[in-house]
N, CA, C and O atoms as CSV, one atom per row, in Angstrom:
chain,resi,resn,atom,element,x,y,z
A,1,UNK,N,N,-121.795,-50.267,25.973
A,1,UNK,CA,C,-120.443,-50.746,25.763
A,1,UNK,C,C,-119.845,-51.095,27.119
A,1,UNK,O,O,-119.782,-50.201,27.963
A,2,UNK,N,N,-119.403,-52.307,27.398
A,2,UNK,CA,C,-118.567,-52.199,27.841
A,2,UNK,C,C,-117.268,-52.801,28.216
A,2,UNK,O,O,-116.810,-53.846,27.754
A,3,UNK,N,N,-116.704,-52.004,29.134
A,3,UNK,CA,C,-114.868,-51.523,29.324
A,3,UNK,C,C,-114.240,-52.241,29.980
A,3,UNK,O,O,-114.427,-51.747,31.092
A,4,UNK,N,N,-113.389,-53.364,30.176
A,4,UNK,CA,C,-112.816,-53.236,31.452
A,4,UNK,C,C,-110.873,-52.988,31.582
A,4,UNK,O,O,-110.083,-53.045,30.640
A,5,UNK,N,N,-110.629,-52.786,32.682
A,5,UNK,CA,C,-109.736,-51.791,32.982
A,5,UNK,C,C,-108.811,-52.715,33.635
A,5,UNK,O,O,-109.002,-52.956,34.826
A,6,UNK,N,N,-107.970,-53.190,33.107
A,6,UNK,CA,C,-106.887,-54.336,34.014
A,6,UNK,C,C,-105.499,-53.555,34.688
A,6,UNK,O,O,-105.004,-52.448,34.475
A,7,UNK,N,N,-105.048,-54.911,35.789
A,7,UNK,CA,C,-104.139,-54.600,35.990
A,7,UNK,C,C,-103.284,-55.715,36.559
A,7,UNK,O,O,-103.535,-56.764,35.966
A,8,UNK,N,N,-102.292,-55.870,37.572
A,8,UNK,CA,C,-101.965,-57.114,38.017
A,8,UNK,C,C,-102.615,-57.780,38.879
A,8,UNK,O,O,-102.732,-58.987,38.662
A,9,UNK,N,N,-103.218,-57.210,40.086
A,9,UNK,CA,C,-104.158,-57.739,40.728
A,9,UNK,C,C,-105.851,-57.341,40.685
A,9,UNK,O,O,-106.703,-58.006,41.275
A,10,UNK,N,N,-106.079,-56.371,40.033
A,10,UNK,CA,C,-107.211,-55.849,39.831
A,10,UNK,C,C,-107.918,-54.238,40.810
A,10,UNK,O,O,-108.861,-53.463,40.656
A,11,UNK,N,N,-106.935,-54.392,41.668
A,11,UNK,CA,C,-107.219,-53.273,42.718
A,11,UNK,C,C,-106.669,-51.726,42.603
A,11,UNK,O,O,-107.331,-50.701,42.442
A,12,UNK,N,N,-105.233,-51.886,42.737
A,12,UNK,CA,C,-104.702,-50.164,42.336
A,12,UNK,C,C,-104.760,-49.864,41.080
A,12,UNK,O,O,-105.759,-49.224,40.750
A,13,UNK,N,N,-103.847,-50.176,40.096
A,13,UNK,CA,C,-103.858,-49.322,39.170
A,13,UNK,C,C,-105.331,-49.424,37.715
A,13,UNK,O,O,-105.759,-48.685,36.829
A,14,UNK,N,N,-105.488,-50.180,38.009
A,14,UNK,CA,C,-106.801,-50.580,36.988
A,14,UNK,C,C,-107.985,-49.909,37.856
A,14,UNK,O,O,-108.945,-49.663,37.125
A,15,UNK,N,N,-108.130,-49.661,38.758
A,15,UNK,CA,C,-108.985,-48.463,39.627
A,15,UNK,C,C,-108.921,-47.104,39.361
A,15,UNK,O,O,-109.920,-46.398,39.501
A,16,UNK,N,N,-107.405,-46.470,38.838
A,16,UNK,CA,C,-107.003,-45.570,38.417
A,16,UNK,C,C,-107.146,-45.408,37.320
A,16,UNK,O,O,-106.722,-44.296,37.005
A,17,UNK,N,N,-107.613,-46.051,36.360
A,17,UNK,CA,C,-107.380,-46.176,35.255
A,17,UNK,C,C,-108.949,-46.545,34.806
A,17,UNK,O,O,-109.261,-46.615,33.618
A,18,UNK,N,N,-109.636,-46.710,35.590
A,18,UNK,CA,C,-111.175,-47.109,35.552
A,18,UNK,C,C,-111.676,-45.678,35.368
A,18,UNK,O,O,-112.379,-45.246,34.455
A,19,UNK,N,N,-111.152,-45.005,36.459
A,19,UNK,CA,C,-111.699,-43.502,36.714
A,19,UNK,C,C,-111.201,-42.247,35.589
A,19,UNK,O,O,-111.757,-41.220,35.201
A,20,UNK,N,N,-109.509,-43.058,35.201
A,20,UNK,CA,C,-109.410,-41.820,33.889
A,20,UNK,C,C,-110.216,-42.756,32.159
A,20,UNK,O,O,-109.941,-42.452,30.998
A,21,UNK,N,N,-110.854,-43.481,32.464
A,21,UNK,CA,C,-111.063,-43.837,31.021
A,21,UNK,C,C,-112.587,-43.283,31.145
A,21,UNK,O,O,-113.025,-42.702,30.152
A,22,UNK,N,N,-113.552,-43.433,32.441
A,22,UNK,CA,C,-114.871,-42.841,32.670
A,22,UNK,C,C,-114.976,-41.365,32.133
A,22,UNK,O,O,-115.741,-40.870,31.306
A,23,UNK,N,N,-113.591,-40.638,33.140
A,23,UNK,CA,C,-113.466,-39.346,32.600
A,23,UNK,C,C,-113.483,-39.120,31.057
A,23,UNK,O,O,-114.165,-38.179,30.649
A,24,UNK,N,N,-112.643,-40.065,29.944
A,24,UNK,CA,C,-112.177,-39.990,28.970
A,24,UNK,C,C,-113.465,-40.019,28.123
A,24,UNK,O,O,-113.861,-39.170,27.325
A,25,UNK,N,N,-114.208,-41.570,28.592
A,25,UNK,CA,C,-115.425,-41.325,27.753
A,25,UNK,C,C,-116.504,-40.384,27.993
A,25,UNK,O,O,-117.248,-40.019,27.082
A,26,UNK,N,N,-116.600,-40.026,29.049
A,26,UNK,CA,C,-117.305,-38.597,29.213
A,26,UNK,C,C,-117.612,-37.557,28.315
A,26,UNK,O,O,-118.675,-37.267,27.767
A,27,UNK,N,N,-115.925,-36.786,28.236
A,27,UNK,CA,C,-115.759,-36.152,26.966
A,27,UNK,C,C,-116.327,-36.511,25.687
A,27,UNK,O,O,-117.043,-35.768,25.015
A,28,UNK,N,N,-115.829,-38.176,25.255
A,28,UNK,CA,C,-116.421,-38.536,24.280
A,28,UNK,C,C,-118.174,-38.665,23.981
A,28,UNK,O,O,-118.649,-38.977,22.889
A,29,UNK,N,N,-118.917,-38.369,25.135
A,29,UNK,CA,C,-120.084,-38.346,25.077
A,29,UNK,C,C,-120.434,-39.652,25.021
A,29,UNK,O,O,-121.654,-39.595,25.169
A,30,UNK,N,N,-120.149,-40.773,24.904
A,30,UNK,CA,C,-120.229,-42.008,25.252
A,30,UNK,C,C,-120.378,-42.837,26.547
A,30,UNK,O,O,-119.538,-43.011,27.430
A,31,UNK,N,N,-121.761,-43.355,26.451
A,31,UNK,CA,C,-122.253,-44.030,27.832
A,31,UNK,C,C,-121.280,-45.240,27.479
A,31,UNK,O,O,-120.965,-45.621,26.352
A,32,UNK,N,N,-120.830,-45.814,28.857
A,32,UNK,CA,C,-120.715,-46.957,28.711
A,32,UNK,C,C,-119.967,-47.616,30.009
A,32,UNK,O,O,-119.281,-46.879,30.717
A,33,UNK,N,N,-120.111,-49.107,30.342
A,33,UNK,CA,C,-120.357,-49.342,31.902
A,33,UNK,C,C,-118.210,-50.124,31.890
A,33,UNK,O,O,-117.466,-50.813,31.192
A,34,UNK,N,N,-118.212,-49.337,33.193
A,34,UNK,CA,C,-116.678,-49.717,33.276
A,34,UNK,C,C,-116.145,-50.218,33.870
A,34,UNK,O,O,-115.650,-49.424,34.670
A,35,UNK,N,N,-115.751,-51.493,34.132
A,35,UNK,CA,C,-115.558,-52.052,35.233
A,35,UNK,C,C,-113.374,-52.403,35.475
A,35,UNK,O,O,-112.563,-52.229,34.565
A,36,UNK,N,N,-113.078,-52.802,36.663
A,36,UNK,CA,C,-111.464,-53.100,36.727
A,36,UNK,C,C,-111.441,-54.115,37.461
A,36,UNK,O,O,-112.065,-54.376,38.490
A,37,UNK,N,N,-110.452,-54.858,36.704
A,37,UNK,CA,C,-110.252,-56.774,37.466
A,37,UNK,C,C,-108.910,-56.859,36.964
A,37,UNK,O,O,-108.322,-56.072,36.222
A,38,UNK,N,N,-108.572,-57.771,37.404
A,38,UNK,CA,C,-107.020,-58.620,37.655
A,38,UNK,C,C,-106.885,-58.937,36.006
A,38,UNK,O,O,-107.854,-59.411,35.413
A,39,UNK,N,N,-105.583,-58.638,35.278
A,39,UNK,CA,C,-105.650,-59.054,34.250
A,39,UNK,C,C,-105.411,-60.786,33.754
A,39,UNK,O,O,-105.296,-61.183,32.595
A,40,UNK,N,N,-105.384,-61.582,34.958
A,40,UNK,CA,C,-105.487,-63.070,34.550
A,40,UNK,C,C,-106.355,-64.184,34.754
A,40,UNK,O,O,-106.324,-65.406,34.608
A,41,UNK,N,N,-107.636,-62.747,35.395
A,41,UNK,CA,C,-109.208,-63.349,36.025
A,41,UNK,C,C,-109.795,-63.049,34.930
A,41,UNK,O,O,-110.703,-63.859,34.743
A,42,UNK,N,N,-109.712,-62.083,33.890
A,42,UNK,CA,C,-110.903,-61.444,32.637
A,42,UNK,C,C,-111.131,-62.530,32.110
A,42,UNK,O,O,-110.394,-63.516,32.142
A,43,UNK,N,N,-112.684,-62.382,31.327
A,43,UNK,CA,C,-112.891,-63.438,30.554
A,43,UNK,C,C,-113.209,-62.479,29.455
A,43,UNK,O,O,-114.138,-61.721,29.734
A,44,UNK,N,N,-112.569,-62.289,28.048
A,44,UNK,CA,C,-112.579,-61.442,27.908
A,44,UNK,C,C,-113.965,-61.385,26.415
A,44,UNK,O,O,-114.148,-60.561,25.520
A,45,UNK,N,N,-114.747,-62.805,26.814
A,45,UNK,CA,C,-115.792,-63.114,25.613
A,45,UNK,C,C,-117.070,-62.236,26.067
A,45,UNK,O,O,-118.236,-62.415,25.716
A,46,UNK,N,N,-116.648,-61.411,26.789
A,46,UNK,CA,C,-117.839,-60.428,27.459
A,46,UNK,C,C,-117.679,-59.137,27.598
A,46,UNK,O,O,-118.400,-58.394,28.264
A,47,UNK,N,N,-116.628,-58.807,26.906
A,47,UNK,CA,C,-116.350,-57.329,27.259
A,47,UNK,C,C,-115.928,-56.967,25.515
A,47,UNK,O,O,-115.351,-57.816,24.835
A,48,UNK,N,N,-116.372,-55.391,24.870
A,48,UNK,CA,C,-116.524,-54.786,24.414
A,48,UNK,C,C,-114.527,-54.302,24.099
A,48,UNK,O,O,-113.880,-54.632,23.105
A,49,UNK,N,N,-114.183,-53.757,24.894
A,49,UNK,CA,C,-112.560,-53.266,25.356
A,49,UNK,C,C,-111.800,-53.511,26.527
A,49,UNK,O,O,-112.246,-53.043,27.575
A,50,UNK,N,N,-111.276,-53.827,26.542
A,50,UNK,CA,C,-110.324,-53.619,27.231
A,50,UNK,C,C,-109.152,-52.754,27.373
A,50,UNK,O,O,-108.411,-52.601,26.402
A,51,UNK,N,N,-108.872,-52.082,28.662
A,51,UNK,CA,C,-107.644,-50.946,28.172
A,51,UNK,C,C,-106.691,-51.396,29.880
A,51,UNK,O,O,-107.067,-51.845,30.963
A,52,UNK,N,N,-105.679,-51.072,29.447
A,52,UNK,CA,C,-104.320,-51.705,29.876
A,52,UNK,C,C,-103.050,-50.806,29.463
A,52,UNK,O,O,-102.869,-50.270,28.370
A,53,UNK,N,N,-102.051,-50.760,30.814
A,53,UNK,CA,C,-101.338,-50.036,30.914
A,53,UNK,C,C,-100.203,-50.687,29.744
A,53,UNK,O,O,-100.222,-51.915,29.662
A,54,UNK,N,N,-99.424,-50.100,29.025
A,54,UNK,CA,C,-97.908,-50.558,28.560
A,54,UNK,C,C,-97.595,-51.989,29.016
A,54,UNK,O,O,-97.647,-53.015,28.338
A,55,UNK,N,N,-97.179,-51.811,30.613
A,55,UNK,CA,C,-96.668,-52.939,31.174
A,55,UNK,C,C,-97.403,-54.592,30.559
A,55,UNK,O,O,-96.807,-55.653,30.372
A,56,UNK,N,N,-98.936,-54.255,30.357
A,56,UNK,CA,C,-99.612,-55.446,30.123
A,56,UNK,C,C,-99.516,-56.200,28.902
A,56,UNK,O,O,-100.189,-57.217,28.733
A,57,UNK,N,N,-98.531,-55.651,27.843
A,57,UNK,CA,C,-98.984,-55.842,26.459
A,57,UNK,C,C,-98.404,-57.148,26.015
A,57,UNK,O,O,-98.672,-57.645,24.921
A,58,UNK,N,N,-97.457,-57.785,27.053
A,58,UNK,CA,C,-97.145,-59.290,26.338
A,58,UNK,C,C,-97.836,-60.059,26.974
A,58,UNK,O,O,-97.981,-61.175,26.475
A,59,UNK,N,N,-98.492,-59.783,28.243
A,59,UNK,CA,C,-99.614,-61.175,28.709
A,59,UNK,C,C,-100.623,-60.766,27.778
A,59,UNK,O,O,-101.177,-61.728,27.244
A,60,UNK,N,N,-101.043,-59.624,27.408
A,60,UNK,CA,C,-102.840,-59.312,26.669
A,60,UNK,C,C,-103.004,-59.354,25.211
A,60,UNK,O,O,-104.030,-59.284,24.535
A,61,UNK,N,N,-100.934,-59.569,24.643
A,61,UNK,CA,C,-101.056,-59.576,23.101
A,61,UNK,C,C,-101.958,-60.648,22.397
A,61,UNK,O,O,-102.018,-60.426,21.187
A,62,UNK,N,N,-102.482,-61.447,22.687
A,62,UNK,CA,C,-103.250,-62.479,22.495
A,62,UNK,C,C,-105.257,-62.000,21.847
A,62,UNK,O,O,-106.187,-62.588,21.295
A,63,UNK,N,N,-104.925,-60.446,22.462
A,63,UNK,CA,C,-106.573,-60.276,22.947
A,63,UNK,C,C,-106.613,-58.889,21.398
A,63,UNK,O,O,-105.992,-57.852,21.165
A,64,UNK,N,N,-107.546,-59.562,20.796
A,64,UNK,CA,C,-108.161,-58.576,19.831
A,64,UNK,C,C,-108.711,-57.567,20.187
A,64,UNK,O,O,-108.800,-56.723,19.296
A,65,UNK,N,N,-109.280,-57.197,21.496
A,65,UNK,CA,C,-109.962,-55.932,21.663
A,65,UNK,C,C,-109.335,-55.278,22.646
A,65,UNK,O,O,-110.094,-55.106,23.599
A,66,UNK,N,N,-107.909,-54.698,22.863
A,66,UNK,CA,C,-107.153,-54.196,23.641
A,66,UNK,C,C,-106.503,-52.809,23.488
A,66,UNK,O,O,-105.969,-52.631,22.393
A,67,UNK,N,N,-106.451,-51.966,24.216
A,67,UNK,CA,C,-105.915,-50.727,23.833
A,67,UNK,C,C,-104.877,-50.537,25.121
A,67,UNK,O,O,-105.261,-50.862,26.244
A,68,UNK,N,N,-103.554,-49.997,24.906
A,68,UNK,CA,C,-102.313,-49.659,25.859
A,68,UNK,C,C,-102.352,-48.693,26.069
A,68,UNK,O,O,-101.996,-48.079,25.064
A,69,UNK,N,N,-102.677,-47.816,27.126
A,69,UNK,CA,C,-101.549,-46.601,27.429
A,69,UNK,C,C,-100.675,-46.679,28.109
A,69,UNK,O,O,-100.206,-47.623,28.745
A,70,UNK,N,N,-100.298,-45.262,27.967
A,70,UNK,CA,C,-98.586,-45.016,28.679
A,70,UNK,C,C,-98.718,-44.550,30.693
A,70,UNK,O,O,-98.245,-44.910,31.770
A,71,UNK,N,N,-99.531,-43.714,30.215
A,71,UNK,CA,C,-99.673,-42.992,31.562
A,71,UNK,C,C,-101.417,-43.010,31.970
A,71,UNK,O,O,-102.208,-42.075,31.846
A,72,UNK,N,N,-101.602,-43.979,32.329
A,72,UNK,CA,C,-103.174,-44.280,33.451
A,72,UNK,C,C,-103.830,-42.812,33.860
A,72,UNK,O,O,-104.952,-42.468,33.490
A,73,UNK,N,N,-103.188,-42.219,34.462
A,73,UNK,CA,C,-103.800,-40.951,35.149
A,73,UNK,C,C,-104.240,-39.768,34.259
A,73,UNK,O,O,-105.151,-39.009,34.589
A,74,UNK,N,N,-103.366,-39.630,32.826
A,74,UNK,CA,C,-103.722,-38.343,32.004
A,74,UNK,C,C,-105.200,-39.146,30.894
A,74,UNK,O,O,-105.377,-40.202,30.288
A,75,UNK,N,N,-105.933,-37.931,31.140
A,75,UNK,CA,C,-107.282,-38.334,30.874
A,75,UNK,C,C,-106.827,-38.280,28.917
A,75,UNK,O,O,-106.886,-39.121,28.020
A,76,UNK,N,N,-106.441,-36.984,28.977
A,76,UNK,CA,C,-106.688,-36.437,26.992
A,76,UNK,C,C,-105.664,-37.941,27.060
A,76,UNK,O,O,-106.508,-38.837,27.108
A,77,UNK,N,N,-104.600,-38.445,27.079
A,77,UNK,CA,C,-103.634,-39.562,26.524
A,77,UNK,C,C,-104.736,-40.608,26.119
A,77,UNK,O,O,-104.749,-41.198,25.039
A,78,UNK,N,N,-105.568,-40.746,27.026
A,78,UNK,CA,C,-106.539,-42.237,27.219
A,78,UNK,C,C,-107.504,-41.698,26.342
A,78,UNK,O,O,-107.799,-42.333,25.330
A,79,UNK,N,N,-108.094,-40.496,26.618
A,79,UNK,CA,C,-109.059,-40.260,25.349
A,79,UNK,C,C,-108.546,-40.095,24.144
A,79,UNK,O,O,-109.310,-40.379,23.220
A,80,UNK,N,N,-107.400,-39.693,23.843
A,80,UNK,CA,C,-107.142,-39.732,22.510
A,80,UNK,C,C,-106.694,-41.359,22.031
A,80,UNK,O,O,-106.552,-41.349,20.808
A,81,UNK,N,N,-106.431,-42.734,22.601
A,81,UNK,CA,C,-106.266,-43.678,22.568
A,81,UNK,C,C,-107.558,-44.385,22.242
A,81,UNK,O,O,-107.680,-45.091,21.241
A,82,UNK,N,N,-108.536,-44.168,23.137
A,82,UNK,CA,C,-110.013,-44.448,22.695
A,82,UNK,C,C,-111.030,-44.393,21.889
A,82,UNK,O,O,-111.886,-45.220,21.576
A,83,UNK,N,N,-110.785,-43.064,21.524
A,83,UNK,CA,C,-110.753,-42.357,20.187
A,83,UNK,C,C,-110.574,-43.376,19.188
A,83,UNK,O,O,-111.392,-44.210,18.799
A,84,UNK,N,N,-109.102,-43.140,18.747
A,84,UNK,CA,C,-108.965,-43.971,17.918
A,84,UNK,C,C,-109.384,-45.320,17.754
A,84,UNK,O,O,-109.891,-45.715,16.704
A,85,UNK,N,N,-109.160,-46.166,18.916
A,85,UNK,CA,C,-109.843,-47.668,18.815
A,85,UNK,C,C,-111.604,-47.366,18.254
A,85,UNK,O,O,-112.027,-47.910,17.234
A,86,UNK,N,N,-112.209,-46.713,18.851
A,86,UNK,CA,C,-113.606,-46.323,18.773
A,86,UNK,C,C,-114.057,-45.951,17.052
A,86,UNK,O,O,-115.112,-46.302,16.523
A,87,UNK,N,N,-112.795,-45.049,16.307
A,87,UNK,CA,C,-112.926,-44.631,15.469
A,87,UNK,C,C,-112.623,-45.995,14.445
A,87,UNK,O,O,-113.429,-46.265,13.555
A,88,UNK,N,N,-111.541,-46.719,14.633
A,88,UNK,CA,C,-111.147,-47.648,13.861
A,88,UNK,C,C,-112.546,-48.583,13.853
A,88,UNK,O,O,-112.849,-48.946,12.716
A,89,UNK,N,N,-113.208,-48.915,14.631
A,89,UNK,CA,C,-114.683,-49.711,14.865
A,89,UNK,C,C,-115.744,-49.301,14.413
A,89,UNK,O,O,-116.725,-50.025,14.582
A,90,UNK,N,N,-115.923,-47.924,13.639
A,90,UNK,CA,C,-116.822,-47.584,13.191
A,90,UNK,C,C,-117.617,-47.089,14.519
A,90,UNK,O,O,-118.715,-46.635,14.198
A,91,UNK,N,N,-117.437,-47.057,15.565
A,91,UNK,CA,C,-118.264,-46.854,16.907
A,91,UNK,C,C,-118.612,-45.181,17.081
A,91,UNK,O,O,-119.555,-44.731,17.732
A,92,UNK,N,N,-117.756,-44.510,16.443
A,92,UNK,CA,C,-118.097,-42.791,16.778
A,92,UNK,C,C,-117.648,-42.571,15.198
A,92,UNK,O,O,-117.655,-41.444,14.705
């Protein structure tokens, strides 16, 4: 599977957010490769998910495979967000 992790330019917070969703799927026991880029460089016919802070949700409303959180840094928020997308997909 895989993830990628946006943000406005691709560097701080989608880096942060690379590292709590790794953590997140961890827990979930789920391999899967994670990468973070600029959210207006993705192409997004190659990626599995995408996950994105709040702030992103009227440039990314467009994108069928997107998940929001609130807070980037808390791991259980993002895993329990993943979760669900994962669960809604039949994926776990």
């Amino acid at each position: 599977m895989k993830i990628v992790c946006v943000c406005g330019l691709g560097m701080g917070s989608s880096l942060i957010l690379k590292m709590t969703v790794e953590s997140a799927m961890q827990k979930l026991g789920i391999h899967c490769d994670v990468e973070h880029w600029a959210a207006g460089t993705m192409d997004t016919m190659n990626v599995d998910l995408i996950v994105a802070a709040e702030d992103f949700r009227d440039e990314l409303q467009d994108c069928k495979n997107v998940v929001f959180v609130t807070n980037i840094v808390k791991v259980d928020e993002v895993k329990e967000v993943l979760e669900v997308y994962l669960k809604s997909k039949g994926l776990i």
